[in-house]
C-alpha positions in Angstrom: 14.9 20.3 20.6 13.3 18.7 23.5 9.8 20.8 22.2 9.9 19.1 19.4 10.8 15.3 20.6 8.2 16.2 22.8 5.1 17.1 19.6 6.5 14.0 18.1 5.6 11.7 20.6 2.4 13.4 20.8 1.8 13.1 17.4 2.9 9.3 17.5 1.0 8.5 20.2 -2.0 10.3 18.4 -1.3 8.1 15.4 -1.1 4.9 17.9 -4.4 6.0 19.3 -6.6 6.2 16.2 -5.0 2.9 14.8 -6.5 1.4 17.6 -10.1 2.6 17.6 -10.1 2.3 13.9 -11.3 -1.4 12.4 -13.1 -2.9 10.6 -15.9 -5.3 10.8 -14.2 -8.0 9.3 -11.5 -7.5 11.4 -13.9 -7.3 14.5 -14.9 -11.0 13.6 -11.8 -12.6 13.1 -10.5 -11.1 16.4 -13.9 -12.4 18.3 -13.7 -15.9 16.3 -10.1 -16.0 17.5 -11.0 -15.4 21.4 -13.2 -17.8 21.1 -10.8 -20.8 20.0 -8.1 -19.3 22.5 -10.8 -19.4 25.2 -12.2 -22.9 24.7 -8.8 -24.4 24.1 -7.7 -22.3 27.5 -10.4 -24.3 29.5 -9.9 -27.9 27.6 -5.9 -27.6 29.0 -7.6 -27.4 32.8 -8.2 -30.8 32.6 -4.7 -31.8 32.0 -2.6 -29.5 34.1 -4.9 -30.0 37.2 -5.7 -32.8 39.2 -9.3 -34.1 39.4 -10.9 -31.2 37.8 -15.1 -30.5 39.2 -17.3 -28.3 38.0 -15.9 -25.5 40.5 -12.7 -26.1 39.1 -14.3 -25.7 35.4 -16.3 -22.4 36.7 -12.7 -20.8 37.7 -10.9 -22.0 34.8 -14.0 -20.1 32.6 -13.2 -17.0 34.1 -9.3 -17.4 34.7 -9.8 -18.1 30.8 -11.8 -15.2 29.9 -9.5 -12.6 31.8 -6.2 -14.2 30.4 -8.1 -14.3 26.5 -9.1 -10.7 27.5 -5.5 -9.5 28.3 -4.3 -11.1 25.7 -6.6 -9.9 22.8 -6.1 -6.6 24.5 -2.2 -7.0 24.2 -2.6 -8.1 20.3 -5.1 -5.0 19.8 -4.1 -1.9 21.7 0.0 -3.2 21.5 0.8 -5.5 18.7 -1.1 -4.2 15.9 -0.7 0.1 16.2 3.2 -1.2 16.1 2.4 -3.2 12.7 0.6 -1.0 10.9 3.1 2.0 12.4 6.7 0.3 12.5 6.9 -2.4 10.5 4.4 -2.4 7.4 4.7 0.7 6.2 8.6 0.4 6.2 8.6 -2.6 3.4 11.6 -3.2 5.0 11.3 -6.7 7.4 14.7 -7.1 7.3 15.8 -4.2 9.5 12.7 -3.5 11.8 12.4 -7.3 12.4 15.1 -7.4 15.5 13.0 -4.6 17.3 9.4 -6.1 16.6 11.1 -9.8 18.1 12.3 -7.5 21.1 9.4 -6.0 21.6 7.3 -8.5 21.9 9.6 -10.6 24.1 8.9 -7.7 26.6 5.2 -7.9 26.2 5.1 -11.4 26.9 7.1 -11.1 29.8 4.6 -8.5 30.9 1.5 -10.7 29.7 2.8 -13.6 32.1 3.7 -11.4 34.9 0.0 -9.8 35.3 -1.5 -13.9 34.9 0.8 -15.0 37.7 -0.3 -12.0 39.9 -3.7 -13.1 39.2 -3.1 -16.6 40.4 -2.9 -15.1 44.5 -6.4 -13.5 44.1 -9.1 -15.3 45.9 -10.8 -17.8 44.8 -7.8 -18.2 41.4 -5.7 -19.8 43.8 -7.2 -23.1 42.8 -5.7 -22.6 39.1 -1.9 -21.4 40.4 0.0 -22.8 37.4 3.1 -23.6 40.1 1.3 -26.4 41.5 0.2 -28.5 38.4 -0.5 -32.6 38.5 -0.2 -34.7 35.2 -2.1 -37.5 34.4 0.0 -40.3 32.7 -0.8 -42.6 30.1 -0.9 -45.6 33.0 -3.2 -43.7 35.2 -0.4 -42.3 37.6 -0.2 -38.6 38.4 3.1 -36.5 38.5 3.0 -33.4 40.5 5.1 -30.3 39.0 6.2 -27.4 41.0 8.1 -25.1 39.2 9.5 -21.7 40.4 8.4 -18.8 40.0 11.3 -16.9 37.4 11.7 -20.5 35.7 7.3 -20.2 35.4 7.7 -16.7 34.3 10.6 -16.7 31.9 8.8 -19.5 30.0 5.7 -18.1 30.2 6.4 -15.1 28.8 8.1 -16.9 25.9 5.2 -18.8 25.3 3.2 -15.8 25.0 5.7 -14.0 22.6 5.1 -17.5 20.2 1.4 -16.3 20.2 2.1 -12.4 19.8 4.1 -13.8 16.3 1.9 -16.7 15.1 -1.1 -13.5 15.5 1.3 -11.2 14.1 2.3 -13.6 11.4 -1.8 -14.1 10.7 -2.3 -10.3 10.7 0.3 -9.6 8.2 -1.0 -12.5 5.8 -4.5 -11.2 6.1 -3.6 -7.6 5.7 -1.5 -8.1 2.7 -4.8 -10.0 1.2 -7.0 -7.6 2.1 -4.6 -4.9 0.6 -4.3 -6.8 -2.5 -8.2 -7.1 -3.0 -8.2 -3.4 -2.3 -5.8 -2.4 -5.1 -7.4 -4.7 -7.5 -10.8 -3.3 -6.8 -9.3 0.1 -7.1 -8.2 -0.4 -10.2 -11.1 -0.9 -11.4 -12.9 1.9 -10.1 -9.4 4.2 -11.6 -10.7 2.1 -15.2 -13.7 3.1 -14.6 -12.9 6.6 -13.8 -10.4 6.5 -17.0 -13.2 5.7 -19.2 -15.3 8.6 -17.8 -14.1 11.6 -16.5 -10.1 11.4 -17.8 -10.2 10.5 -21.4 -14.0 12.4 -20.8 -16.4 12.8 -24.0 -14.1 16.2 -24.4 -11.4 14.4 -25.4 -12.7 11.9 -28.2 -14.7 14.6 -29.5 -11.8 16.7 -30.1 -10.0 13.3 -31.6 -12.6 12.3 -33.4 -12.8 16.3 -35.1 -9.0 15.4 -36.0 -9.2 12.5 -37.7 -12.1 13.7 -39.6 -10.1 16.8 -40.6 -7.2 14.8 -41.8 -9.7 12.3 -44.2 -9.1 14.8 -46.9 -5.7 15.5 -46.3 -3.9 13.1 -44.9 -6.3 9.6 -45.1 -2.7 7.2 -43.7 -2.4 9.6 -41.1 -5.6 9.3 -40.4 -6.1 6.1 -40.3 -3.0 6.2 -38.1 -4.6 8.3 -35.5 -7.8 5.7 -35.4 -5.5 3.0 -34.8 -4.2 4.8 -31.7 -7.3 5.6 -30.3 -8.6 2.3 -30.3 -5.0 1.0 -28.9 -5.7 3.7 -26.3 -9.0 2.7 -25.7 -8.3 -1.5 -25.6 -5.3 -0.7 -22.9 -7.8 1.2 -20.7 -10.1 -1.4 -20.9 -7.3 -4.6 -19.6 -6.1 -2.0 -16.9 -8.1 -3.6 -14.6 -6.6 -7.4 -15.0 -2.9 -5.6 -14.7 -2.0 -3.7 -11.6 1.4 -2.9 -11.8 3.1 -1.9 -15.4 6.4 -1.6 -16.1 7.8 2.7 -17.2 8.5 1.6 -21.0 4.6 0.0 -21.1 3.4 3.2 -19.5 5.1 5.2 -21.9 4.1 3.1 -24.8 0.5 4.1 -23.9 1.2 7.0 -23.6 3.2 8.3 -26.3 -0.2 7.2 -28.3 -2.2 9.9 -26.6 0.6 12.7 -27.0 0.4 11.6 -30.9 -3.6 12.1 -30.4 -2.9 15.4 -28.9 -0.6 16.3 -31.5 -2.7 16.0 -34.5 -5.0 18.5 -32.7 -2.5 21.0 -31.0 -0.1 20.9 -33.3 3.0 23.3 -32.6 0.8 24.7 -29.4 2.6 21.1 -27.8 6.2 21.1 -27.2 7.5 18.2 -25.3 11.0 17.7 -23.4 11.5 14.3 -22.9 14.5 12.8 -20.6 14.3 9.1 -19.9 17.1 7.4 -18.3 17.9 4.2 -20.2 18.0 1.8 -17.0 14.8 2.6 -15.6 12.2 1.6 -18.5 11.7 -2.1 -16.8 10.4 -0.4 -13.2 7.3 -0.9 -12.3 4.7 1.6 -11.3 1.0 1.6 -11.1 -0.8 1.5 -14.6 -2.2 4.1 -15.9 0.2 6.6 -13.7 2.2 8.1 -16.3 -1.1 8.8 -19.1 -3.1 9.9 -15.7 -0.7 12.8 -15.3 0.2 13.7 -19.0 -3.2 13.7 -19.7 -4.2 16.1 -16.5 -1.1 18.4 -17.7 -2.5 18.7 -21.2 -5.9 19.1 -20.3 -5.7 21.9 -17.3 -2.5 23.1 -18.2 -1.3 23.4 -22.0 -4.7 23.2 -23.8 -6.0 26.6 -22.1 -3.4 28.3 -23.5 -3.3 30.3 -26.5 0.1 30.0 -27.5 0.4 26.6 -26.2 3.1 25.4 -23.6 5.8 22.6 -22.7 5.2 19.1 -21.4 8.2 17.6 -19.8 8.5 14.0 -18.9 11.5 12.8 -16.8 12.7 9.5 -15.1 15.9 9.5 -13.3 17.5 7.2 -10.9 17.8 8.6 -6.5 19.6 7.1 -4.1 16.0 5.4 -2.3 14.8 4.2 -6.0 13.6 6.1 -8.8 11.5 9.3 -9.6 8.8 10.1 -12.5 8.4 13.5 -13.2 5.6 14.7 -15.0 5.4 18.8 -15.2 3.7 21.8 -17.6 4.0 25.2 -18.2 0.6 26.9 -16.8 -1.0 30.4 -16.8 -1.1 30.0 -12.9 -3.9 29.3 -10.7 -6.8 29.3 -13.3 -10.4 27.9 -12.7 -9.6 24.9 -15.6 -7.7 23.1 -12.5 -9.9 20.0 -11.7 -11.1 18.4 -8.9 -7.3 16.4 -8.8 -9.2 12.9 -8.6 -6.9 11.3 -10.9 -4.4 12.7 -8.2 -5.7 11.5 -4.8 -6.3 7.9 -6.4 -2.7 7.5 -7.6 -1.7 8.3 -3.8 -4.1 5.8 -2.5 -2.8 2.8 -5.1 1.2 4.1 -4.3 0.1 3.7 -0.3 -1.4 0.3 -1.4 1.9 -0.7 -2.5 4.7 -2.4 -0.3 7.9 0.3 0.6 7.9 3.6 0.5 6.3 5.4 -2.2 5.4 9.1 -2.4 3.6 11.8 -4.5 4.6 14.9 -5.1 3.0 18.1 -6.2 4.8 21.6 -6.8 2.5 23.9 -8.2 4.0 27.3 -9.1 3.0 30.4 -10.8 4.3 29.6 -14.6 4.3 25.7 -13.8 3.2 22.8 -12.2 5.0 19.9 -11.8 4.0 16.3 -9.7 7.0 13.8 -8.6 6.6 9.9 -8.0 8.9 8.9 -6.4 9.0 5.0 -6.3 11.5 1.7 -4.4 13.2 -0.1 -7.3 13.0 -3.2 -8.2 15.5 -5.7 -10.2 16.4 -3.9 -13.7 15.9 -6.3 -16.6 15.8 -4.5 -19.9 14.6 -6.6 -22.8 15.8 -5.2 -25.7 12.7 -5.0 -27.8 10.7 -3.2 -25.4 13.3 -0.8 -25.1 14.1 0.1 -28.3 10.7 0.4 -29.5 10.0 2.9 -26.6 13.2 5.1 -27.4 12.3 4.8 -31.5 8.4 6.5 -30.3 10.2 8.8 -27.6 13.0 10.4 -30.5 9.9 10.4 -33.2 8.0 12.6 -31.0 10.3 14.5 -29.6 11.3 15.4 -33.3 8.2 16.3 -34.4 7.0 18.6 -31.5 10.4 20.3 -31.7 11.7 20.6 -35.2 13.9 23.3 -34.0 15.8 21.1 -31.3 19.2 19.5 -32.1 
């Protein structure tokens, strides 16, 4: 047991340690435009807790300033921010790490104060000890302050923890804008990445052969199947402007394609479709649910002669809710792509505020991927609903005519 408390704390401390000597430039900027305003207004507060200050006095307050800024932006740096970005963001949950972030910085800025006082009896700071300070009044007289050195130190350090949360409070406002940027841009590139390489050429060539086939036979039908593909094709093209869609407009979206698919599978497509009732107003990223039917047809089902089974699930857990998305598959065959789609639905669920996860479980006859997402507050408009149910049972009875 004590091996492996032991791997953990290396491993955390690991973690800690890369946090910190990973940045980036904007970040490097901010923190340098900030040492700069904490310096300068460092110095300016010399000439009203010390009497008569000179030019010597100025000098020592420069570089009392510079080593208390330094300290402190090394505090906010190597201290403050590894336990953000390790504790407390991730989490999504303020609520209960917020006591222990307060604590802990309460400690640092007991710490901070205690290594500035110290600094005060090394020659030639004495000058600037903060427990000999002289006001200057309004009427020109000067009151002289001496204040002890726990009273100096307890309120010191407090005023230091006031600064660890206003930077804290700035870090987690700017993060959150940067990651919102980042998702947005992302989502974009995943549109992008839709338009080219998921739905690929492949796939509207084999649609396009479909609809052409059923001219002649079936001309409603086919122009059915047009109007889904250009449904298909508009949605793609708004994903961008929408980060976040809710399971039943995902499934909307999708059930389109599966009809696509269907016209040029036919019986090789048999779908198992379990959708819990409560869950079709969660929100999930867009695009995740066609992302891995789409990657299931195409690497998994299509290859095969005789075909194989889709199964679609959402169910609530006692975190949230999961998606499951799973095929039948002949195994480890070269058809498997390069599992883009994949790694950028991880990157937009880590994007996300809470705890979201991606799972992957390939076996030898299947292969199955789990999202498991935090839910939110269930509203269930009753159109949206019953549309998607009405698609999901039309489907499901034409794919498995055998089924009761």
């Amino acid at each position: 047991m004590s091996e492996l408390a032991t791997r953990g704390w290396q491993a955390r401390l690991q973690r800690w340690w890369r946090i910190s000597f990973h940045c980036s430039p904007a970040y490097i900027w901010a923190s340098l435009a900030c040492y700069l305003v904490y310096l300068v207004f460092y110095m300016l507060s010399i000439s009203v807790m010390f009497k008569s200050p000179n030019f010597d006095t100025y000098l020592l307050a420069t570089l009392r300033g510079a080593i208390d800024t330094s300290l402190m932006a090394l505090f906010c740096h190597f201290l403050i921010r590894p336990y953000l970005k390790l504790e407390l963001l991730p989490q999504g949950r303020y609520g209960s790490n917020l006591f222990g972030f307060l604590l802990y910085t309460l400690l640092l800025g007991q710490l901070l104060m205690f290594i500035s006082l110290n600094l005060a009896d090394l020659t030639p700071l004495k000058e600037l000890d903060f427990r000999n300070m002289s006001v200057q009044k309004a009427n020109g007289e000067e009151m002289q302050l001496q204040i002890g050195l726990p009273i100096l130190q307890l309120i010191g350090g407090f005023n230091q923890a006031v600064l660890f949360w206003l930077w804290a409070l700035a870090y987690v406002f700017w993060g959150t804008l940067v990651s919102k940027r980042q998702m947005q841009k992302q989502m974009h590139q995943a549109q992008l990445q839709q338009l080219t390489n998921q739905l690929n050429p492949h796939f509207l060539f084999n649609a396009l052969n479909s609809i052409r086939a059923l001219i002649y036979e079936d001309q409603d039908k086919a122009a059915a199947t047009v109007t889904q593909l250009s449904e298909l094709f508009r949605f793609h093209l708004q994903a961008h402007l929408k980060p976040l869609s809710t399971l039943a407009d995902e499934w909307q979206i999708t059930s389109q394609y599966l009809q696509i698919e269907q016209v040029r599978l036919e019986r090789r497509l048999q779908l198992d479709l379990q959708f819990d009732e409560q869950l079709w107003q969660q929100k999930l990223p867009t695009l995740s649910l066609l992302t891995l039917v789409e990657n299931a047809i195409k690497h998994g089902i299509a290859p095969l002669p005789q075909g194989g089974r889709l199964w679609i699930k959402s169910r609530p857990v006692a975190a949230g809710w999961q998606l499951i998305v799973g095929n039948t598959s002949a195994g480890l065959s070269s058809t498997h792509g390069t599992r883009t789609g994949l790694k950028n639905l991880r990157q937009r669920l880590a994007l996300l505020p809470g705890r979201h996860h991606l799972h992957i479980e390939p076996q030898l006859e299947q292969y199955q991927v789990t999202i498991e997402l935090e839910a939110g507050p269930l509203e269930q408009p009753a159109d949206s609903t019953s549309h998607t149910t009405a698609t999901e049972m039309e489907l499901h009875h034409v794919e498995n005519p055998d089924r009761r």
